[in-house]
N, C-alpha and C positions, 0 to 999 in steps of 0.2 A: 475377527474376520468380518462380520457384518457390520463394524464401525469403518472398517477400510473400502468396502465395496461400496457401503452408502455413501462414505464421502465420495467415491470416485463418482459415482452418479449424478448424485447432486451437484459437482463441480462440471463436470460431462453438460447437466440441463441447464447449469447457470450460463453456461458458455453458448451454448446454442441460443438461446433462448434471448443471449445480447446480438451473435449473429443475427438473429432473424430481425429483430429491430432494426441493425443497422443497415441490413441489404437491403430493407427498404429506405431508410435516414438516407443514405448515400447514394441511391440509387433515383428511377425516372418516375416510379409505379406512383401514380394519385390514389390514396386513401381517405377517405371520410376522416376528421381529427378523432370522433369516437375509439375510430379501431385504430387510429395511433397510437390513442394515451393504454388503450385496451395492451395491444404491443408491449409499449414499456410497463405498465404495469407487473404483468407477467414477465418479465424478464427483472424485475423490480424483486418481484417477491422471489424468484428462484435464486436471486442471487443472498437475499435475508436467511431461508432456509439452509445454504450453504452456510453463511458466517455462523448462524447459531449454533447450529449443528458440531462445524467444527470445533467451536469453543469448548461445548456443553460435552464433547466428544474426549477431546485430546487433551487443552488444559486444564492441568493439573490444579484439584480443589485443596493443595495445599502447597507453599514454595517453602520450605526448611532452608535448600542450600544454595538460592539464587536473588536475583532481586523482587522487590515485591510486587511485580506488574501486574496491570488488572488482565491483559490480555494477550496474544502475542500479537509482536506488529504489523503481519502481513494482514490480520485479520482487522485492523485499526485502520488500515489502507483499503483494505477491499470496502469496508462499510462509510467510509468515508467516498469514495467512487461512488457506490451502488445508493448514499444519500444527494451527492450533487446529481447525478442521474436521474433521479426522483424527482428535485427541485426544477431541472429542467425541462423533463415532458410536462408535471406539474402547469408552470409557468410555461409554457409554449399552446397548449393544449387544453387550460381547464381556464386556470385565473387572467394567464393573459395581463401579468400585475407592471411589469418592466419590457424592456428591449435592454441587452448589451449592448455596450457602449461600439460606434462601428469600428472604431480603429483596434479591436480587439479580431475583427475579420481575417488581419493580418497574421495571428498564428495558425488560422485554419489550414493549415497544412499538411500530407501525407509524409512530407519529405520532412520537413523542421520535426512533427512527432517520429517519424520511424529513428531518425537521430538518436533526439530524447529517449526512445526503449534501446538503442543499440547500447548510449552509455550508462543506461539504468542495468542490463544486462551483465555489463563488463565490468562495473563494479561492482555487481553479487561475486560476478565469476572468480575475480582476484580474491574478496573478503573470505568467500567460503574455502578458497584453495591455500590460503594461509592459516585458516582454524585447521584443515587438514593436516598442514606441513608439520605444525605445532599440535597435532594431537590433541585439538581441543572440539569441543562440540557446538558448533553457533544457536545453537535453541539455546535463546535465551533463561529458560528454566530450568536448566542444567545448572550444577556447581562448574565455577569459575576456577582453573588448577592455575592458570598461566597468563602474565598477561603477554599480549601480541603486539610489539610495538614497532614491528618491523614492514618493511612494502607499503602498502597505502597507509597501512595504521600509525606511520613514522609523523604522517602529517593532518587525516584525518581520523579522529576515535568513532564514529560512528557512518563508515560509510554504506554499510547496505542498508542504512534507515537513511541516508540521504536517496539512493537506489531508488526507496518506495516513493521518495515524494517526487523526484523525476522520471520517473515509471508511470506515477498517476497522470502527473502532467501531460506527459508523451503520448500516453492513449486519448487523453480528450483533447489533442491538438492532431493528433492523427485522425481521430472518428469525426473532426467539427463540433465537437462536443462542448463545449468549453467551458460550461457548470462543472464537471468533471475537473478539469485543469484547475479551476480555479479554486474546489475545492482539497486540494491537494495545500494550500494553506491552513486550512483545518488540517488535516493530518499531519503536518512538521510540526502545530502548538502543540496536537494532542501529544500525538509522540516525544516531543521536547519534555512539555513535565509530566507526562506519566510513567513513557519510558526510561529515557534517557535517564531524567532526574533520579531517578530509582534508584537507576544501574549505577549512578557513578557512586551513592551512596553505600551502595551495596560494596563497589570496588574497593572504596576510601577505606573500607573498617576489614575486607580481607587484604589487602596490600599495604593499606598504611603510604608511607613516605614513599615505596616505589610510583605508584598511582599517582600521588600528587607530583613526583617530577614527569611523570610522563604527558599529564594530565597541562603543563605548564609548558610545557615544548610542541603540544598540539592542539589543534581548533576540534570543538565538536563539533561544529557539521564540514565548512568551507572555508 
């Protein structure tokens, strides 16, 4: 019970705490750079307290029946955000080292990001509602009973880790953020060989030759 309430909290002040940043990021109000980077900072570290938290919380310190991930992926995602978020008050506010490039202004968008979350959205929705149909459990560190080869999975094997990487995107193309967005390419290498590569190895030696046809008729990401 006190591992569920504190993550709720910590998730509850990591989220506020990005709000208040960006009601002023996106907003008229002049602040000193001090209490900008001050801002992100703290919205910095509530979001680190959350990731560790949940890791050190819920991941399981041993995998017996699944693959051998270091972590789970939403939490590879969030730390991956909450590090280009860094990077960028960082550099906007302290070192002041670059400028992005200007025709990267061009994704600053509400409407092109609220997109990118609508179809990061709707491919959790599908992925997860097909583990249901099929009685299987998508936490990753669970034992694997069945595999799922049918609806999205007919064409892509990994789609709600493609999800995160255009989820990440979507939010820092929505907030103006575009450190964020851009590091959502870290998150699909990470993901690629930490997760994925794991998992398919993990598939190959419980399924053998079903795995490898399946594995041969579909893309992992796109």
């Amino acid at each position: 019970m006190f591992k569920k309430y504190s993550s709720y909290l910590l998730l509850a002040n990591m989220i506020y705490q990005y709000m208040n940043f960006f009601s002023w990021y996106l907003g008229s109000t002049q602040i000193q750079i001090e209490s900008a980077f001050s801002l992100g900072m703290i919205a910095f570290m509530s979001g680190l307290a959350f990731i560790i938290f949940a890791h050190i919380s819920y991941f399981p310190r041993e995998l017996n029946n699944s693959a051998a991930i270091p972590t789970f992926p939403p939490l590879i995602m969030l730390f991956s955000l909450n590090l280009g978020f860094f990077i960028g008050i960082s550099n906007l506010y302290v070192i002041q080292l670059y400028k992005l490039p200007v025709f990267l202004d061009t994704f600053r968008s509400p409407e092109l990001g609220g997109l990118a979350i609508f179809v990061s959205f709707a491919l959790i929705f599908l992925s997860v509602g097909l583990f249901r149909q099929n009685e299987e459990d998508p936490n990753p560190t669970t034992r694997s009973n069945k595999l799922i080869t049918n609806g999205i999975y007919k064409y892509i094997r990994n789609p709600m880790y493609l999800a995160l990487v255009i989820l990440q995107t979507g939010l820092g193309i929505s907030l103006s953020f575009l450190h964020i967005s851009l590091m959502s390419i870290f998150t699909a290498i990470t993901i690629h060989y930490f997760i994925i590569k794991r998992e398919e190895a993990y598939l190959r030696n419980l399924f053998g030759a079903e795995y490898e046809n399946y594995k041969a008729k579909s893309r992992r990401w796109i």
